[in-house]
C-alpha positions as CSV (number, residue, x, y, z in Angstrom):
1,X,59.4,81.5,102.7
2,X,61.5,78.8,103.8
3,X,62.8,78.0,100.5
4,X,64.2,81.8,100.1
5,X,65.9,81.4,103.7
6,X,68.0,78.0,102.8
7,X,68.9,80.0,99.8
8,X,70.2,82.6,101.8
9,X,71.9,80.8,103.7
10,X,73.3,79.0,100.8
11,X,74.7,82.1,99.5
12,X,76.3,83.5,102.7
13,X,79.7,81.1,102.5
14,X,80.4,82.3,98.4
15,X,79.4,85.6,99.7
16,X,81.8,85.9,103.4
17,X,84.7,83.5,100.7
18,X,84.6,86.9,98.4
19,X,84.6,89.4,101.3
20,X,87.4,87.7,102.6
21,X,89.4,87.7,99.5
22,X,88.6,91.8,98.6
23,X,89.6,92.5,102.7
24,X,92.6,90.6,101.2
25,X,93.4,92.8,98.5
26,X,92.3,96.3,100.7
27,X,95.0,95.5,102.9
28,X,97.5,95.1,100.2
29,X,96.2,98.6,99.0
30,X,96.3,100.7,102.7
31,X,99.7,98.9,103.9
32,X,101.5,101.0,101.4
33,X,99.9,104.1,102.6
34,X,102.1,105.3,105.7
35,X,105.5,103.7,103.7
36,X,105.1,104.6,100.3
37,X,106.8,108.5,100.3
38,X,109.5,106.8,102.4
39,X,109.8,103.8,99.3
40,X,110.2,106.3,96.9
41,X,112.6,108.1,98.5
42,X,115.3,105.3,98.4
43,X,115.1,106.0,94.4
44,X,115.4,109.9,94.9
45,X,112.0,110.4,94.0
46,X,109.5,113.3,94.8
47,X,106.2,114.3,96.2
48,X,105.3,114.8,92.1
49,X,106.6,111.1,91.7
50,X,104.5,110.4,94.3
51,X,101.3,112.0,92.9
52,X,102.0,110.1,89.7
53,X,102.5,106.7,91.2
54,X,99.0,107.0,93.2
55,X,97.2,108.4,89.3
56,X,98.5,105.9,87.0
57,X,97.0,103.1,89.9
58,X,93.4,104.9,89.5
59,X,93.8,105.6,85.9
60,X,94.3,102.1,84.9
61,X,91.8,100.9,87.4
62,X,89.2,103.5,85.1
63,X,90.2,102.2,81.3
64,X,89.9,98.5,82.5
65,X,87.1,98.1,84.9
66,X,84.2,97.9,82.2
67,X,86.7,95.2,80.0
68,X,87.0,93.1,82.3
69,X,83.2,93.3,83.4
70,X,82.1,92.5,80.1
71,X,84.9,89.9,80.1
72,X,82.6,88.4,83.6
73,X,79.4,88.4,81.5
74,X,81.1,86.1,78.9
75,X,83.4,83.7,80.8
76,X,82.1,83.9,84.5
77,X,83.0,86.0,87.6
78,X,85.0,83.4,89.3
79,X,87.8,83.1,86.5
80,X,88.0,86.9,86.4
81,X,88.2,86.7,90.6
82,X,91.2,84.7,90.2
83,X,93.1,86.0,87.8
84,X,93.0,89.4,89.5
85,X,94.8,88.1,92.5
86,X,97.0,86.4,90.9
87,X,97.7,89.8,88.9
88,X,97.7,91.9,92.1
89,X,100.0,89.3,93.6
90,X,102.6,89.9,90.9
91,X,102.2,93.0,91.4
92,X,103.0,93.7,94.8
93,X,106.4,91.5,94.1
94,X,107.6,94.0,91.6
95,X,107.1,96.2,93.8
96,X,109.1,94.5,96.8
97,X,112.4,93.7,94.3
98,X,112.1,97.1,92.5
99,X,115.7,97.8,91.2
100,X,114.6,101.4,90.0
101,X,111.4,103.8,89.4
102,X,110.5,102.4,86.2
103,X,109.9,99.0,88.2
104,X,107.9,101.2,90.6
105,X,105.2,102.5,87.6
106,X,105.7,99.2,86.3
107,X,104.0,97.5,89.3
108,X,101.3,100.3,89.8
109,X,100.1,99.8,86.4
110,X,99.9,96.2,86.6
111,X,98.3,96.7,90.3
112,X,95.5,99.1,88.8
113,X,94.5,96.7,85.9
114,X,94.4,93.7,87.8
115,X,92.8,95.2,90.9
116,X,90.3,96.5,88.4
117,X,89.1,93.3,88.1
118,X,88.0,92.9,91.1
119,X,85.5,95.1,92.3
120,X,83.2,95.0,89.4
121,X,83.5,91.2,89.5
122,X,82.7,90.9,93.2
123,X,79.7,93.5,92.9
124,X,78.1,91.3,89.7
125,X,78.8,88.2,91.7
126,X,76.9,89.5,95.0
127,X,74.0,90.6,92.5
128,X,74.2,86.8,91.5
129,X,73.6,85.8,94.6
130,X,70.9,88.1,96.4
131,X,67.8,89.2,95.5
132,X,66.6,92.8,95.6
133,X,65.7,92.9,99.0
134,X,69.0,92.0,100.4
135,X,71.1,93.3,97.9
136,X,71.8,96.6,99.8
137,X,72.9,93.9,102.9
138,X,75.1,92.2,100.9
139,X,77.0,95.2,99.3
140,X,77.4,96.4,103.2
141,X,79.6,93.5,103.9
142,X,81.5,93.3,100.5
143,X,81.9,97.5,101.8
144,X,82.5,96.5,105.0
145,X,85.9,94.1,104.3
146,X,87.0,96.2,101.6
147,X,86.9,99.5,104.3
148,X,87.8,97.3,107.0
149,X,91.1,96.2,104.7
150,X,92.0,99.9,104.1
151,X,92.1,100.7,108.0
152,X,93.9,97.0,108.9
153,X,96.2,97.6,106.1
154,X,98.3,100.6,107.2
155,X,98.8,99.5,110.7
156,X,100.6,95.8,109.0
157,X,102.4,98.0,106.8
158,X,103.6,100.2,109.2
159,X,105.0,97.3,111.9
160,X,106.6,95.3,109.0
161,X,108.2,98.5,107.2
162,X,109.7,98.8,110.7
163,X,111.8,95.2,110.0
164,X,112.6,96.3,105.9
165,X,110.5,98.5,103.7
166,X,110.1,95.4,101.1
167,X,108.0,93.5,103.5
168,X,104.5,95.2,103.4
169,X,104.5,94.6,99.8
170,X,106.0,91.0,100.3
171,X,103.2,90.4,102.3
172,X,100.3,91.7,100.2
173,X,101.7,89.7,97.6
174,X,101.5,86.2,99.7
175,X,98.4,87.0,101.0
176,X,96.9,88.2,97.7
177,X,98.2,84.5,96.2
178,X,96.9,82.7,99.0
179,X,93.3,84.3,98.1
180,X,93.9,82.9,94.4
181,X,94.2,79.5,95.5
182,X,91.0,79.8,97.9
183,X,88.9,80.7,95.2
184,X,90.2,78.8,92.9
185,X,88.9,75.5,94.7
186,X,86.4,77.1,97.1
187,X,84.5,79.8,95.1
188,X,81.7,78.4,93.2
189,X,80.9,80.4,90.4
190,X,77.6,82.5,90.5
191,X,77.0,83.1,86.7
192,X,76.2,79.8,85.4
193,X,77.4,78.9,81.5
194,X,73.3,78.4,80.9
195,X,72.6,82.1,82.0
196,X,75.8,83.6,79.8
197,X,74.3,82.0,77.1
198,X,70.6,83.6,77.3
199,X,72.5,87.1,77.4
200,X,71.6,89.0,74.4
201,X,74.5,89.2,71.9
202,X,76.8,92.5,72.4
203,X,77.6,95.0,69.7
204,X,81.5,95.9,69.7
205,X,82.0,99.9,70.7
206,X,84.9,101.3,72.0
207,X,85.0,101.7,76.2
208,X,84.3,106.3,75.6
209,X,81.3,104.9,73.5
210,X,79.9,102.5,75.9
211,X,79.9,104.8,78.7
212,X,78.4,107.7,76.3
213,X,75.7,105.0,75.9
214,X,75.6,104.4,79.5
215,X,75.2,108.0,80.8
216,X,72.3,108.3,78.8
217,X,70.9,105.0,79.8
218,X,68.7,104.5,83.2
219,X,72.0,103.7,85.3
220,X,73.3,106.8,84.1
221,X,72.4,109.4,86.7
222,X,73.5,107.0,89.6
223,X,76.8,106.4,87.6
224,X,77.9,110.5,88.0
225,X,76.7,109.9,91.7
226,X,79.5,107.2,92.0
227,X,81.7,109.6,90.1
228,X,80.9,112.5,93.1
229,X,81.0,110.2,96.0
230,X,84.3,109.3,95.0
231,X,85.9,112.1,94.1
232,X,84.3,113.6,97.9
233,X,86.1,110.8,99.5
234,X,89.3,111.2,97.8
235,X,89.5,115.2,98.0
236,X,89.2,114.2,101.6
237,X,91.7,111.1,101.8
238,X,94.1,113.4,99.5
239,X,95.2,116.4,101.9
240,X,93.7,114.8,105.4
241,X,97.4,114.4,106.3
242,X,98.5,117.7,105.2
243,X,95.7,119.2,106.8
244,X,96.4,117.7,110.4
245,X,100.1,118.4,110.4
246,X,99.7,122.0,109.3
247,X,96.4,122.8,111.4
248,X,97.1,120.6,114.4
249,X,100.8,120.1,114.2
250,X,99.8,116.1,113.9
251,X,102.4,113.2,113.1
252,X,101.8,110.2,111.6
253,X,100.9,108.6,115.1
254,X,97.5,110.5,115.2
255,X,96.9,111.0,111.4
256,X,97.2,107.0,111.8
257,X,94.9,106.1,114.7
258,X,92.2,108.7,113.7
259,X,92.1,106.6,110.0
260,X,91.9,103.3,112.4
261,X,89.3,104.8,114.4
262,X,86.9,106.4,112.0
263,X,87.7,103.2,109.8
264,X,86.5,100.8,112.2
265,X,83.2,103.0,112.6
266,X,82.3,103.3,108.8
267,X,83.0,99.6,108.7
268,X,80.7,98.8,111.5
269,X,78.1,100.5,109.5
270,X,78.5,99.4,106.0
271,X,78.6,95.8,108.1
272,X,75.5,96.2,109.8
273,X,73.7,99.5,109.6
274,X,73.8,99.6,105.3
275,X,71.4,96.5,105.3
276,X,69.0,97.6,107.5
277,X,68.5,100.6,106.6
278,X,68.2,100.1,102.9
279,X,65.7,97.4,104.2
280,X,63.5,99.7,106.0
281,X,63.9,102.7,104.0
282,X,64.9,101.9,100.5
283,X,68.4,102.6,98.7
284,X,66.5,105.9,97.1
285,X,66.6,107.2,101.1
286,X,69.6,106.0,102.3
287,X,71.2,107.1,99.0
288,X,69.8,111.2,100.3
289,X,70.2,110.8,103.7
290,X,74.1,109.5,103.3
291,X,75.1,112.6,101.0
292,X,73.4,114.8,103.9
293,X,75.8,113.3,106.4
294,X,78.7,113.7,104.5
295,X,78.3,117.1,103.3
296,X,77.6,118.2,107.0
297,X,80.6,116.0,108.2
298,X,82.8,118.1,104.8
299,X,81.5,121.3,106.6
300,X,82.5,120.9,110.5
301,X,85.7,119.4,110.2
302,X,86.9,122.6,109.0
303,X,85.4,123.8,112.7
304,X,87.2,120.8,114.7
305,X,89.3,122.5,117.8
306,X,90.7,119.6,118.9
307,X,91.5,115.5,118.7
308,X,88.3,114.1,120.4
309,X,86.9,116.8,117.9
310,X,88.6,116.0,115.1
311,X,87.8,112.2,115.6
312,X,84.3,113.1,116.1
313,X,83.5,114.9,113.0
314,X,85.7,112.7,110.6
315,X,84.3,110.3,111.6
316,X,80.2,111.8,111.0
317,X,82.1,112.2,107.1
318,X,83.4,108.6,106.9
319,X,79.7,107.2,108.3
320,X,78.2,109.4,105.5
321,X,80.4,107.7,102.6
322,X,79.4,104.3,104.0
323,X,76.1,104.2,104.3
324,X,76.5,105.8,100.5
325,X,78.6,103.4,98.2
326,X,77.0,100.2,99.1
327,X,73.3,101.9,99.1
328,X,74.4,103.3,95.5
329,X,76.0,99.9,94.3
330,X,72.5,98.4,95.0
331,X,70.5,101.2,93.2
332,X,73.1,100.6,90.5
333,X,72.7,96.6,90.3
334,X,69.2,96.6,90.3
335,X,68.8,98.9,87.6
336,X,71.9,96.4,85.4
337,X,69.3,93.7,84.5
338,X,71.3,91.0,83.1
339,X,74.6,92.7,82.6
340,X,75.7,92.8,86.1
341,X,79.7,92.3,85.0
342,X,79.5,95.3,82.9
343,X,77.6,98.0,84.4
344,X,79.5,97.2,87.3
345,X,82.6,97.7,85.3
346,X,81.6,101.2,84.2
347,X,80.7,101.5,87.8
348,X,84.8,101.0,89.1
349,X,85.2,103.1,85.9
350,X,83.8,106.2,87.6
351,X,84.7,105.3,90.5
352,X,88.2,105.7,89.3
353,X,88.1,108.5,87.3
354,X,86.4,110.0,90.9
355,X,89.9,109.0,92.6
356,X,92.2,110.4,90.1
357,X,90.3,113.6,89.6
358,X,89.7,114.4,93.5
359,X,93.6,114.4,95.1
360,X,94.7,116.6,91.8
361,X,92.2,119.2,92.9
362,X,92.6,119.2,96.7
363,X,96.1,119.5,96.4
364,X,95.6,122.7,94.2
365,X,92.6,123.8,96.5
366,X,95.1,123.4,99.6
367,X,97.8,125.8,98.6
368,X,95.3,128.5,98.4
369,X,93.5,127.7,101.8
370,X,93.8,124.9,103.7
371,X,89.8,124.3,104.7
372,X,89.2,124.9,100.7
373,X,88.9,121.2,99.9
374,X,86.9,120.1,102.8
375,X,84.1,123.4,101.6
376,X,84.6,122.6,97.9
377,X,83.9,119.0,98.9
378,X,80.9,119.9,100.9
379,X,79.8,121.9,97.8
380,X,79.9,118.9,95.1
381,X,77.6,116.8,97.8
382,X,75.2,119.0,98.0
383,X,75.1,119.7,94.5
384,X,74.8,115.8,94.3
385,X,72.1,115.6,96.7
386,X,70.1,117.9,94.5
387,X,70.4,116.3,91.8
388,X,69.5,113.0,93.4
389,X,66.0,114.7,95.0
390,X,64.9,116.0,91.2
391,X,66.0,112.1,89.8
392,X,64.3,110.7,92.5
393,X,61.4,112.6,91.6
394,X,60.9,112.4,87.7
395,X,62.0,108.6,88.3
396,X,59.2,106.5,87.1
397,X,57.7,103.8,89.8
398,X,56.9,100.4,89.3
């Protein structure tokens, strides 16, 4: 017993070290959200332009996830770690010395494949560390910075874009290099050379094949729940501002805070109510329960009437989705067995595909009724949560 608590606390510095450096990269990711229309602009770009700019980010994020998760398995999550900062860094300064659009696509595409690295990376690395009991705890906080980035992120972008609207990205670049050199010397690495050598050797199929063979496999089922969980949150994320301005007459000032609020509420839960709870109750339960809350939460923001309202039941949606995605990233990792790196590359994978697919729909949704998205949203979860009662019960138990 006291052996497994030194352990743990071993493991808490690698594991607060990688927090710190997705928070990092979060930020760099929601300080472009209240500039970026206004960036495009100054090369006479559109809303469409827009749309594309956001796509070809998630797109890229989808084809390279699982590559560079295998690429974890083989040579180690902290290399992998630091090269996509470094990437994202470089990135970000395109972005800031753009000359013209192409330079624009240019640094979203490089920002998508480097960023990819990332996640799956960090999610291998905190099943390196933790056993299964506190796994669900440790994806909570590696949820908890990442959503706590998003809602830090636009307020930074939106003070320095006041100044020159090259700065938010000038910053997420610093920053994003400043993580690279703190894991370079600070990170140990979690996936020693002895236990990438044990791994089985891997057959060489295309990325379409592997995740053929992976929808079929045990992780399968939970990988299409990542797929709906994302593509709930980004149906929301994708019209939320549309929605208050044209419903509510809002401006950017209360589309803003009520992010910032309802931000600092989901990440107060994936910090401190994801562990628990998957502790007490299992990820299987929290898993249910959180599609339950953010179906309901879907459902009565259409009936919102005013801006305590509004904050109230956006927020009920947001705590849904974050007691979800680390409870499901759990489920996911214990099911990987030794290929953390590249399930959870196939995991960013859907993930992805969730956040390119979900903002093309609302917006179509939206021009034919305006609470559409949220009710079509609403739909998919409970169609989800279905699906995960008749898994849960054919699921075989140890």
């Amino acid at each position: 017993m006291q052996t497994e608590s030194v352990k743990e606390n071993s493991n808490r510095a690698p594991l607060f070290l990688l927090s710190f450096n997705l928070f990092i990269v979060m930020v760099g990711i929601g300080l472009v959200i209240p500039i970026l229309p206004f960036y495009v602009e100054k090369f006479n770009a559109n809303a469409q332009t827009l749309g594309f700019l956001v796509a070809v980010f998630a797109f890229m994020q989808f084809l390279f996830a699982p590559i560079w998760g295998r690429l974890s398995d083989k040579i180690g999550r902290k290399p992998l770690i630091t090269i996509g900062l470094i990437g994202f860094a470089i990135a970000e300064f395109i972005f800031a010395f753009a000359t013209g659009l192409w330079m624009l696509f240019i640094s979203r595409i490089l920002a998508g494949i480097f960023g990819s690295a990332l996640m799956p990376t960090a999610m291998a690395y905190v099943s390196d560390v933790t056993d299964d009991k506190s796994r669900g705890q440790g994806m909570g906080i590696l949820g908890a910075a990442m959503g706590l980035g998003i809602v830090v992120g636009p307020g930074i972008g939106g003070w320095l874009a006041e100044f020159d609207l090259s700065y938010p990205f000038l910053f997420a670049g610093i920053a994003a290099s400043l993580a690279a050199v703190v894991s370079t010397f600070l990170l140990p690495e979690s996936f020693t050379k002895e236990q990438r050598e044990a791994l089985p050797l891997e057959s060489r199929v295309g990325q379409f094949t592997q995740i053929k063979q992976a929808l079929v496999s045990p992780v399968g089922f939970l990988l299409i729940l990542v797929f709906i969980m994302s593509f709930g949150l980004a149906n929301f994320q994708a019209v939320f501002g549309y929605y208050a301005l044209e419903r509510y007459g809002y401006g950017p000032q209360q589309v803003g805070f009520t992010i910032f609020i309802v931000g600092i509420v989901g990440t107060l839960v994936q910090g401190i109510g994801v562990g628990r709870m998957t502790k007490r109750f299992g990820e299987e339960k929290v898993v249910t329960i959180a599609m339950v809350i953010s179906a309901f939460g879907f459902v009565i923001m259409t009936l919102a009437a005013n801006f305590t309202m509004v904050i109230i039941t956006t927020g009920i949606f947001f705590i849904g989705n974050s007691l979800l995605r680390p409870s499901l990233n759990a489920l996911i990792s214990k099911l990987a067995g030794p290929r953390q790196g590249m399930v959870m590359g196939l995991n960013n994978s859907f993930l992805s595909l969730g956040n390119v697919a979900g903002p093309i729909l609302a917006g179509t949704l939206f021009l034919w009724n305006i609470h559409i998205p949220y009710l079509f949203g609403a739909s998919i979860m409970i169609i989800g949560l279905i699906a995960t009662r008749i898994w849960i019960a054919k699921k075989p138990r140890d």
